[in-house]
matplotlib code that plots the C-alpha trace (Angstrom):
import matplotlib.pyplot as plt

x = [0.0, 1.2, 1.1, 1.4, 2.5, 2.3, 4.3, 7.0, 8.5, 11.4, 12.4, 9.1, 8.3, 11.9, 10.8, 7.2, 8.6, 11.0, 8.4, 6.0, 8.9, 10.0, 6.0, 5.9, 4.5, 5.6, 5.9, 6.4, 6.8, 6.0, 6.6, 4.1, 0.7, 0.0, 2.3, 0.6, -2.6, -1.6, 0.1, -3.2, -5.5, -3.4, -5.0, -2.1, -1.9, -4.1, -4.2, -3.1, -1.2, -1.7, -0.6, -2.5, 0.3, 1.3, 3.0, 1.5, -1.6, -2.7, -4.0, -7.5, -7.6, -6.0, -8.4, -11.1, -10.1, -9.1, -13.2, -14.0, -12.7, -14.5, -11.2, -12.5, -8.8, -9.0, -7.1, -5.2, -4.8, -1.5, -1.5, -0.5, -3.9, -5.4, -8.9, -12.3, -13.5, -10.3, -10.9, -14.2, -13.3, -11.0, -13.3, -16.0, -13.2, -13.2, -10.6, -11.2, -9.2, -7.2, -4.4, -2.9, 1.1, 3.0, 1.6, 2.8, 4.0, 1.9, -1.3, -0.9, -0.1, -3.1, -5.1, -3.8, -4.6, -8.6, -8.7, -7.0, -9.6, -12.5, -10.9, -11.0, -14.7, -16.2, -14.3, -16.6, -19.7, -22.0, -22.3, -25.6, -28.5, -32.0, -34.6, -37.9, -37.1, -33.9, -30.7, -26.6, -24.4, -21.2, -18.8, -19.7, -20.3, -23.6, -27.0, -30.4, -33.9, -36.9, -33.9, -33.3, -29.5, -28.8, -25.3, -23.6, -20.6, -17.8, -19.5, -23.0, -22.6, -21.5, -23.3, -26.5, -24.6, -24.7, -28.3, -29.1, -27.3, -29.5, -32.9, -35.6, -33.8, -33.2, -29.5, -28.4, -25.8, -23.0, -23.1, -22.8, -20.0, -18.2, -19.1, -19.1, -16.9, -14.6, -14.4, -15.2, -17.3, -19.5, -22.5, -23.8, -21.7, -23.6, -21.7, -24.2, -27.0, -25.8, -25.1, -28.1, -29.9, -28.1, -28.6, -32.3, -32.9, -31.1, -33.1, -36.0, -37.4, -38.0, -40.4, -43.7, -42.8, -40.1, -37.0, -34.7, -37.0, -36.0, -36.7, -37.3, -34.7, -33.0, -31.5, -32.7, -34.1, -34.5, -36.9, -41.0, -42.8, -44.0]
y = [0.0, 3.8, 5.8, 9.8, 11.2, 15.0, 15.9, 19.3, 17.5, 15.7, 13.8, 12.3, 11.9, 10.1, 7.5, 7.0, 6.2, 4.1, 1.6, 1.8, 0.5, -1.9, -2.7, -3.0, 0.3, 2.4, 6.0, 9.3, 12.6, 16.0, 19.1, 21.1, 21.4, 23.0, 20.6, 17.8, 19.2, 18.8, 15.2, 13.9, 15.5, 13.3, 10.4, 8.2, 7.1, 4.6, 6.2, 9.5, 10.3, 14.2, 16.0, 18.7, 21.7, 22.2, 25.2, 26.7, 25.2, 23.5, 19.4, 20.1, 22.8, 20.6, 17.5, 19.8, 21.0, 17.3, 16.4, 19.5, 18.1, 14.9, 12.9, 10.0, 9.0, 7.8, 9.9, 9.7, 12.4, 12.9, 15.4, 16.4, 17.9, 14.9, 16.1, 15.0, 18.1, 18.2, 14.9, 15.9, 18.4, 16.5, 14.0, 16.8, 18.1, 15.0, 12.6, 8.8, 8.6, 10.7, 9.6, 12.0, 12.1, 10.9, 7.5, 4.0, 2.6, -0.4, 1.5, 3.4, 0.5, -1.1, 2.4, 2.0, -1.7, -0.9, 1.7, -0.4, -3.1, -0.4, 1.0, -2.7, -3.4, 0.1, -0.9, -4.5, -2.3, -1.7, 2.1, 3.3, 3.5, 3.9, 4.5, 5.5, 9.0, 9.1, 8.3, 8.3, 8.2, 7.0, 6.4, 10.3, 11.1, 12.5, 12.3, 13.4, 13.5, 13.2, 14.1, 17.1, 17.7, 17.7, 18.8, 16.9, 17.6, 14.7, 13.2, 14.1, 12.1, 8.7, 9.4, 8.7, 6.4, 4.4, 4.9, 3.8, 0.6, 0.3, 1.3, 0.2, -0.7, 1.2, 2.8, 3.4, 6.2, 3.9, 2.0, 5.8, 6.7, 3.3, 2.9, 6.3, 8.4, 4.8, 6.5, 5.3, 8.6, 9.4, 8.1, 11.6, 13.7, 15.8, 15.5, 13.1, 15.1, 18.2, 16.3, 14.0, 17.5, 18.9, 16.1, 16.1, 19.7, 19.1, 15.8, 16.1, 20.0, 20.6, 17.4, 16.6, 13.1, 13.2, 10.1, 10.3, 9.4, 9.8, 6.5, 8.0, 6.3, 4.0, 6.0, 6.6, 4.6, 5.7, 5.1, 5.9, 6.7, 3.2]
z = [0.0, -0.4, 2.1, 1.7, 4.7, 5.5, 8.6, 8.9, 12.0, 9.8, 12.8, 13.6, 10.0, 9.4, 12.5, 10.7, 7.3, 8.4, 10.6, 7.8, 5.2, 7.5, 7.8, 3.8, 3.1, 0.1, 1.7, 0.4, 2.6, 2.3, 5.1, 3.9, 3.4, 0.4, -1.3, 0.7, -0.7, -4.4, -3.6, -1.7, -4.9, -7.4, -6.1, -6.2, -2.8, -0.8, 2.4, 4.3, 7.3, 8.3, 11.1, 12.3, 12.8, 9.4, 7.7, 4.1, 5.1, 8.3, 8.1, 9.1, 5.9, 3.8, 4.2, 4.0, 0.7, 0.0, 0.2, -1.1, -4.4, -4.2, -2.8, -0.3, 0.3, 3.9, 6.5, 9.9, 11.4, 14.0, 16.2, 19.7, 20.4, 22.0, 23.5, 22.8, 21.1, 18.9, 18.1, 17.1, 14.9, 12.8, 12.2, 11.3, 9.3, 6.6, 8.8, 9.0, 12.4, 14.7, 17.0, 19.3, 19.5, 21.7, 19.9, 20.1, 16.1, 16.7, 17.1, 14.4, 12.1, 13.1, 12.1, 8.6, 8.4, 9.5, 6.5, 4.5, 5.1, 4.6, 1.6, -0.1, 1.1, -0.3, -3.6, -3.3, -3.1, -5.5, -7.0, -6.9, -3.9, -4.7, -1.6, -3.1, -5.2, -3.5, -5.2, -4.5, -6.8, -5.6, -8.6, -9.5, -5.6, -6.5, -4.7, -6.1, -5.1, -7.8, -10.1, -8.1, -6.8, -2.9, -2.4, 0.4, 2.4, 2.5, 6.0, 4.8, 1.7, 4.1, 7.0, 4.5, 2.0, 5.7, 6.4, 2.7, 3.2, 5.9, 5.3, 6.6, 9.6, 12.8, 12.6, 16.6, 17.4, 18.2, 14.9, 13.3, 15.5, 14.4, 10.7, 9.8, 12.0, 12.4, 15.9, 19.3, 21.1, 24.0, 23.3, 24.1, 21.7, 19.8, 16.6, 15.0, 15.8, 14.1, 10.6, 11.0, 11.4, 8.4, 6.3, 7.3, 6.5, 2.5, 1.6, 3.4, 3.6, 0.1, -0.1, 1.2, 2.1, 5.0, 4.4, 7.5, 10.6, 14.5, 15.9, 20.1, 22.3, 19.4, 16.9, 12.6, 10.1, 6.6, 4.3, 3.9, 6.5, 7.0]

ax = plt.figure().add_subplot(projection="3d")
ax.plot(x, y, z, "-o")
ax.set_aspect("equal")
plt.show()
């Protein structure tokens, strides 16, 4: 697998390449994250490693731009801001993972091995999602509704490529959290709310006949009201 990573610490990212070779990996560095930027938009690597602290432009920029341009390239993001909130907001920000420095090699390595794993089953996957009017695109990254465009952001587009593979079926909050933010929360975060909310508000309020249901006390189905 090849592994991009972006990291302006050359002694940390010197350590990281080196246990990733030794682990098999084909790695390529960059220091700084514009650079990274147009080295993750080429799409020639598998997966990303980003630290947060970066100079020309800083990681959580970066992978925003990254989705921005339609780039589903899974991310890790490094950084010695270890908190729950800024853990929050780099998975808000388009990462797939976070891991706050100091880290042990092992851990991280095992990171990159879940994406990879990820990566290869959304390649098994079929394309296209049809619930009632509603339909996603995933080859063009594209979602319509009665032919009408919704425009998604990168977490809105899998938080409901997730519910889709699920409809009709009660979604809870934890199985969000792990198969869509590949994260292990609170319970009581708000952060699904808010893009459950946001998602609700761009596929549902311009339509008579409401999709994305709150289930009271067990989480979101999708699909007609029933």
């Amino acid at each position: 697998m090849r592994v991009l990573v972006i990291e302006d610490d050359r002694e940390a990212a010197a350590y990281l390449a080196l246990g990733l070779r030794e682990s098999g990996y084909e790695v390529d560095l960059v220091a700084d994250g514009a650079e990274g930027l147009t080295r993750a938009v080429s799409g020639e690597h598998e997966v990303l490693v980003v630290d947060r602290m970066l100079p020309g432009l800083d990681g959580l920029s970066l992978i925003s731009a990254l989705r921005a341009a339609g780039r589903t390239t899974p991310v890790l993001i490094l950084s010695a801001l270890g908190e729950v909130d800024d853990r929050v907001t780099g998975l808000k920000a388009g990462g797939d993972d976070y891991l706050a420095k100091p880290y042990a090699f092992s851990e991280l390595l095992a990171r990159l091995e879940a994406l990879q794993r990820r990566g290869r089953a959304d390649q098994s996957i079929e394309d296209r999602l049809e619930v009632a009017d509603l339909v996603l695109d995933r080859a063009r990254h594209r979602v319509t509704r009665a032919g009408q465009a919704i425009h998604l952001q990168p977490r809105e587009f899998r938080l409901l490529e997730y519910l889709m593979r699920h409809a009709g079926h009660v979604v809870t909050r934890t199985m969000l959290l792990e198969h869509v933010w590949d994260y292990h929360f609170d319970p009581q975060t708000n952060v699904i709310d808010v893009h459950v909310s946001r998602l609700r508000a761009k596929m549902d309020r311009d339509f008579t006949s409401p999709l994305l249901h709150t289930v009271r006390g067990a989480g979101y189905r999708l699909g007609p009201v029933e």
